[in-house]
Backbone as a ProteinNet text record, in pm:
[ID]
protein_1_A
[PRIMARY]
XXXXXXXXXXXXXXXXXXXXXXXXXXXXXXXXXXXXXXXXXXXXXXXXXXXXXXXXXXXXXXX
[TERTIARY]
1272.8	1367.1	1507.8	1557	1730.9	1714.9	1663.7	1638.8	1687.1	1772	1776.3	1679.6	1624.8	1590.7	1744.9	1749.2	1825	1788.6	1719	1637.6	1648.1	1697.4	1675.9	1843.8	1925.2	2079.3	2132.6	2033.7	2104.3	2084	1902	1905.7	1921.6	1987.1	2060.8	2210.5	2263.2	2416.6	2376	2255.4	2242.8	2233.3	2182	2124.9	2225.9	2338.3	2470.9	2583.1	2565.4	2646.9	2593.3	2472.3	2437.1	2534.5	2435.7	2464.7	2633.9	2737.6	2877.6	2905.3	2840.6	2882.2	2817.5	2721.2	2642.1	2756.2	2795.4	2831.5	3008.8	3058.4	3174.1	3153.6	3029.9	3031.1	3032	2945.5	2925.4	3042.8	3135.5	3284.5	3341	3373	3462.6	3416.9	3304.3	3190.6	3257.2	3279	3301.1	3442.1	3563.9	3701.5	3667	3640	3607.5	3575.4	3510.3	3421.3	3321.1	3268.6	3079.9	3019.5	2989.4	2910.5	2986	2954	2931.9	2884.8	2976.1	2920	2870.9	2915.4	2846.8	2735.6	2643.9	2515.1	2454.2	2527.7	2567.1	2575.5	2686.5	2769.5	2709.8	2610.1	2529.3	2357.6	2372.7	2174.7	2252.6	2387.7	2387.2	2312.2	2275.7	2160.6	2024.9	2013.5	1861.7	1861.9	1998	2040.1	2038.5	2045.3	2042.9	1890.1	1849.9	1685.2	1605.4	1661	1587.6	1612.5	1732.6	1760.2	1720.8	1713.7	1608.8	1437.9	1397	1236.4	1266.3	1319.9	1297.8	1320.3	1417.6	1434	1343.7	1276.8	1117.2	1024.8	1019.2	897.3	930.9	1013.4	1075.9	1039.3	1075.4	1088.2	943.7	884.6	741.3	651.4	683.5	610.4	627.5	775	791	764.3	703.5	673.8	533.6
-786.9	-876.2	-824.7	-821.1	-777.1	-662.4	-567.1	-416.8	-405.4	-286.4	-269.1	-154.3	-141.2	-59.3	51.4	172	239.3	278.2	300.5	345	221.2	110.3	-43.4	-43.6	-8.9	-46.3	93.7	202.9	309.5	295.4	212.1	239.3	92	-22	-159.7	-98.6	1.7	50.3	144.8	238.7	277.9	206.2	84.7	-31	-100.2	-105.6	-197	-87.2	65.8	144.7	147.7	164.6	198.2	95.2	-34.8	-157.8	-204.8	-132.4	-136.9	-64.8	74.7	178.6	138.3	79.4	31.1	-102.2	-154.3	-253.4	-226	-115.3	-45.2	23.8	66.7	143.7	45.3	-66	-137.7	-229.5	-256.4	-314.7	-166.6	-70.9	29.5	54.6	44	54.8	-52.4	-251.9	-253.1	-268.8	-208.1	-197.2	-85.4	-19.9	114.3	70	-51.9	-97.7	-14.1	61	63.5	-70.6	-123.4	-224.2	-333.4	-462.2	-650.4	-654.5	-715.5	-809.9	-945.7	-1015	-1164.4	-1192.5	-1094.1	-1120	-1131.5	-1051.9	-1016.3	-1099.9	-1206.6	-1316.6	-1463	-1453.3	-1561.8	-1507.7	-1381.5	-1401	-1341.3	-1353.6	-1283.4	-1361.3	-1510.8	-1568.8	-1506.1	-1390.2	-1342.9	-1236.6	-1183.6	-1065.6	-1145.5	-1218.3	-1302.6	-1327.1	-1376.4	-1390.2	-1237.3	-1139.2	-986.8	-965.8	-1020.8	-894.2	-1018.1	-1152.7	-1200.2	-1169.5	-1184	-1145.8	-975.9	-886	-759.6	-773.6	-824.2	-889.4	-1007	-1000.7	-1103.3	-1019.1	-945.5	-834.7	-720.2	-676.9	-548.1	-589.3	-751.2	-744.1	-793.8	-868.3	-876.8	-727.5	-627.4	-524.4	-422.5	-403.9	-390.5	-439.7	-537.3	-622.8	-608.5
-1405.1	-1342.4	-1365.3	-1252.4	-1281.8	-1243	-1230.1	-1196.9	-1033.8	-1070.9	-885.1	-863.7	-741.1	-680.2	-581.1	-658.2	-591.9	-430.7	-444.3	-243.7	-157.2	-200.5	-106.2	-71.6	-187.4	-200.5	-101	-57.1	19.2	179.7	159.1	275.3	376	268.7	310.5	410.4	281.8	352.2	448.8	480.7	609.1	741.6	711.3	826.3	861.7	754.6	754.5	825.6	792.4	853.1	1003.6	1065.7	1147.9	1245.2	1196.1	1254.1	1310	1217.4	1267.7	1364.8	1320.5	1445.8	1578.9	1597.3	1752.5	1843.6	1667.9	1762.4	1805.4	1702.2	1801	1918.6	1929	2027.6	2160.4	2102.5	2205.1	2272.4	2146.1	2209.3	2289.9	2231.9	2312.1	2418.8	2485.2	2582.5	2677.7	2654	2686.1	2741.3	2639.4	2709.1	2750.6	2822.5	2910.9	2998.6	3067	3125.7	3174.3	3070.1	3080.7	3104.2	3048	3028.2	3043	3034.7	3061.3	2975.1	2806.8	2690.8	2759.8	2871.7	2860	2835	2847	2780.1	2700.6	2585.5	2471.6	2413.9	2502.3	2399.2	2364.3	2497.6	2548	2349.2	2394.9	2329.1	2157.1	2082.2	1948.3	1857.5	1885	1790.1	1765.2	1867.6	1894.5	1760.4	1725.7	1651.6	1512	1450.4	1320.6	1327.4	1389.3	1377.9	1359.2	1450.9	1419.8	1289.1	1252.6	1103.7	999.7	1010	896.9	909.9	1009.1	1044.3	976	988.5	905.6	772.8	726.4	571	503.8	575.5	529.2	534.8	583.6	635.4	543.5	532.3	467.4	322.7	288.3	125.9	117.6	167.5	169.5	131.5	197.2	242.4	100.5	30.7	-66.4	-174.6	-213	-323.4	-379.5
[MASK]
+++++++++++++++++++++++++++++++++++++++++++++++++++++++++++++++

């Protein structure tokens, strides 16, 4: 108890790095107008539910 796992704390900040860079890309995307966020803006509850269902699953799967 109390112990970290070093491999969980690297590859949390990979998922957390990834996860910033997509979603800059995805704002600069749309001031460029690539893309239409309204859809985006309408489903980001769908994005809190993905990343707890993997953090239930992930720490489940590890344990």
């Amino acid at each position: 108890m109390g112990q970290s796992n070093p491999m969980m704390n690297i590859s949390g900040r990979i998922v957390a790095g990834v996860f910033l860079i997509l979603l800059g890309v995805l704002f600069l995307m749309q001031q460029l107008g690539i893309i239409q966020l309204d859809i985006i803006a309408k489903l980001w509850p769908l994005a809190i539910i993905v990343v707890g269902v993997v953090l239930v699953f992930g720490w489940s799967k590890n344990r």
